[in-house]
VOPAGU-2260 file (C-alpha; in pm, 1 decimal, decimal comma):
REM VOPAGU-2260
SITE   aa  ch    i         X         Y         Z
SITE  UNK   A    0       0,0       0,0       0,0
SITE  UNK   A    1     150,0     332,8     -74,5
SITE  UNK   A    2     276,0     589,0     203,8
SITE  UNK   A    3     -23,5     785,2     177,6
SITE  UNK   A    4    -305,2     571,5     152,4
SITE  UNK   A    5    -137,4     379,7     512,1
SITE  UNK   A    6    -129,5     724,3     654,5
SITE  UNK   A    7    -524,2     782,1     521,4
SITE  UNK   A    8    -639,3     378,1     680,8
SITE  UNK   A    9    -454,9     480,2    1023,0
SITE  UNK   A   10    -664,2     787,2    1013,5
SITE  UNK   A   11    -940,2     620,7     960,9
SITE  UNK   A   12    -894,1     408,0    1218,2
SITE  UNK   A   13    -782,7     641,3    1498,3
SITE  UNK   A   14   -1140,9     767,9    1393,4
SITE  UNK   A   15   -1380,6     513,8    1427,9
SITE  UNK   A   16   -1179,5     395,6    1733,1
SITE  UNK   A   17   -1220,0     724,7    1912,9
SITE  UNK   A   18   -1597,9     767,4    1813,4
SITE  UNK   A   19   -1658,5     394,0    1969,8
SITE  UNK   A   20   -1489,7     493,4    2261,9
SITE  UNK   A   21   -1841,5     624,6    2410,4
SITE  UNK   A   22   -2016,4     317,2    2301,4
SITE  UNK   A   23   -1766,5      98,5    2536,0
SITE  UNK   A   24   -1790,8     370,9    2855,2
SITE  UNK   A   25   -2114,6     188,4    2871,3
SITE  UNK   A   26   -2054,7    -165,7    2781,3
SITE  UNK   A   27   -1954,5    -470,4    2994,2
SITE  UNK   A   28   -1643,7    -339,8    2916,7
SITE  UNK   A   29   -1646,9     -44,6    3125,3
SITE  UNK   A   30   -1362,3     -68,1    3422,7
SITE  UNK   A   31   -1559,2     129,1    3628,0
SITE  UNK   A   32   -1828,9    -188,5    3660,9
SITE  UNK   A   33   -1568,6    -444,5    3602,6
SITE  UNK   A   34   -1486,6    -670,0    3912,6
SITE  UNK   A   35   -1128,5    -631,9    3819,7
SITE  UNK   A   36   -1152,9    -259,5    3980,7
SITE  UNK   A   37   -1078,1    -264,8    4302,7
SITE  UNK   A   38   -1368,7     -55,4    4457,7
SITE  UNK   A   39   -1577,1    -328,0    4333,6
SITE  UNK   A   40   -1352,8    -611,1    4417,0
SITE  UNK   A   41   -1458,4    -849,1    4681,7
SITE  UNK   A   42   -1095,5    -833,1    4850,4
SITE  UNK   A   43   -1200,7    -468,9    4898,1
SITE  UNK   A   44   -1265,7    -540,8    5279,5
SITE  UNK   A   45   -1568,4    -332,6    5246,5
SITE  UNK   A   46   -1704,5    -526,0    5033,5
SITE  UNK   A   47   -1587,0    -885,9    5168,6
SITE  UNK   A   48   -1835,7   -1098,6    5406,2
SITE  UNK   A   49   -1563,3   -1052,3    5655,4
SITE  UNK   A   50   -1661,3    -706,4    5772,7
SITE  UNK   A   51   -1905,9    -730,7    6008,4
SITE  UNK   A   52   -2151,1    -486,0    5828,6
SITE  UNK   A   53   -2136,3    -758,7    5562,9
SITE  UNK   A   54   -2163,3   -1051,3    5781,7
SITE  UNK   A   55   -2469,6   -1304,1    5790,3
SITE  UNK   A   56   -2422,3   -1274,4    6197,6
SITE  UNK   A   57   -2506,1    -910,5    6181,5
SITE  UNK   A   58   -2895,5    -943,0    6298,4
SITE  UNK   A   59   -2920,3    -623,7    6042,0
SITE  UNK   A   60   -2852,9    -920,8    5779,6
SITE  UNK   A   61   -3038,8   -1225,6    5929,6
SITE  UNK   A   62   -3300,7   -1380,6    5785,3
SITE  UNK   A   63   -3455,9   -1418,5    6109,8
SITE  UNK   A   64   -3453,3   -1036,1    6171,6
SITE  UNK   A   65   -3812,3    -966,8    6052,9
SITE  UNK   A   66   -3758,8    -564,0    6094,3
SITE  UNK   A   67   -3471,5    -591,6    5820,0
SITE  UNK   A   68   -3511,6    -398,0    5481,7
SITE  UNK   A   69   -3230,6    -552,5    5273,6
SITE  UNK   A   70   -3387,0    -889,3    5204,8
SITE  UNK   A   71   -3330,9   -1032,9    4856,7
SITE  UNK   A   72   -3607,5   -1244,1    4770,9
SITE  UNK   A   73   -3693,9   -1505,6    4477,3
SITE  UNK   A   74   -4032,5   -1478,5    4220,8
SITE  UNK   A   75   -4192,1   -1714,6    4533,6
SITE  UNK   A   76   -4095,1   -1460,7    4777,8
SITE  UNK   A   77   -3853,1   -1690,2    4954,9
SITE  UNK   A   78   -3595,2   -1467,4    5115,9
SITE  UNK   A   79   -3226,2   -1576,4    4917,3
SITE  UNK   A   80   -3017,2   -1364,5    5057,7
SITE  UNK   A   81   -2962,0    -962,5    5182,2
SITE  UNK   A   82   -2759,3    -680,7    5060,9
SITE  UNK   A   83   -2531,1    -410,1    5192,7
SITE  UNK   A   84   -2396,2     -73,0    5045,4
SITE  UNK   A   85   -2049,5     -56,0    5104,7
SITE  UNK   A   86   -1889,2     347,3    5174,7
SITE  UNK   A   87   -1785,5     357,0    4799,1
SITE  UNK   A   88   -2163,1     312,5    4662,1
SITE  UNK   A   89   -2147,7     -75,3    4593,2
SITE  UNK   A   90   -2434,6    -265,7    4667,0
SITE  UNK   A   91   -2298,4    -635,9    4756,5
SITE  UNK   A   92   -2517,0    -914,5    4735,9
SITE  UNK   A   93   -2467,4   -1198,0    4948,4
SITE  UNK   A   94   -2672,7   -1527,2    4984,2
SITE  UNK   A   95   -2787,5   -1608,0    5349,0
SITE  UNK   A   96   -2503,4   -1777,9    5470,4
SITE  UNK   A   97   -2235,6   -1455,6    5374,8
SITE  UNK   A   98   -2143,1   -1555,0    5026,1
SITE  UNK   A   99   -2129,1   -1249,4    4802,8
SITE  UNK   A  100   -2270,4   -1355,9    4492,1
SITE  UNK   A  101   -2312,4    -993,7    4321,3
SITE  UNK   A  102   -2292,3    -691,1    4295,2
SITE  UNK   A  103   -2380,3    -337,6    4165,9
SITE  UNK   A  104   -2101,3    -106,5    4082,0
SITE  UNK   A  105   -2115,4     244,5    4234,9
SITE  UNK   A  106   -2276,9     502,1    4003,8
SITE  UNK   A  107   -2045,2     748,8    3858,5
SITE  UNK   A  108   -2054,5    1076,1    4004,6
């Protein structure tokens, strides 16, 4: 390919890279919701079952504190586990016995 027609498909590409660039701020892709960020990490110890505001022994968490409000229940209404909103914004979701099995990244200020 001649000198100037390279130059022209690099262009081109630094072009539709950059305008896809807002597409993937969004996606799964974004770092900010991926589970390889730290803040969202579960060895964050604000996030990990192992701080007591997390803990299934924390009546706030208990499924056999009736007074909670952060239940997570099934389409039957059977109660399958609780959540907790770490300092960051993270809402961890952990099944009844402490085991986080999701979560929802902090929204972006």
């Amino acid at each position: 390919m001649p000198p100037t027609l390279t130059r022209l498909a690099t262009a081109a590409l630094a072009i539709a890279a950059a305008a896809a660039t807002p597409a993937l701020a969004d996606s799964a892709l974004d770092y900010n919701a991926s589970p390889l960020n730290y803040q969202n990490s579960e060895m964050n110890y604000d996030n990990s079952s192992l701080n007591y505001r997390n803990s299934p022994y924390n009546y706030e968490n208990s499924p056999y504190n009736y007074g909670s409000h952060n239940g997570v229940f099934d389409n039957s209404g059977r109660r399958i586990g609780y959540e907790v909103q770490a300092p960051s914004g993270v809402v961890n979701i952990f099944d009844n016995e402490g085991k986080r099995i999701g979560y929802q990244p902090a929204k972006r200020r």
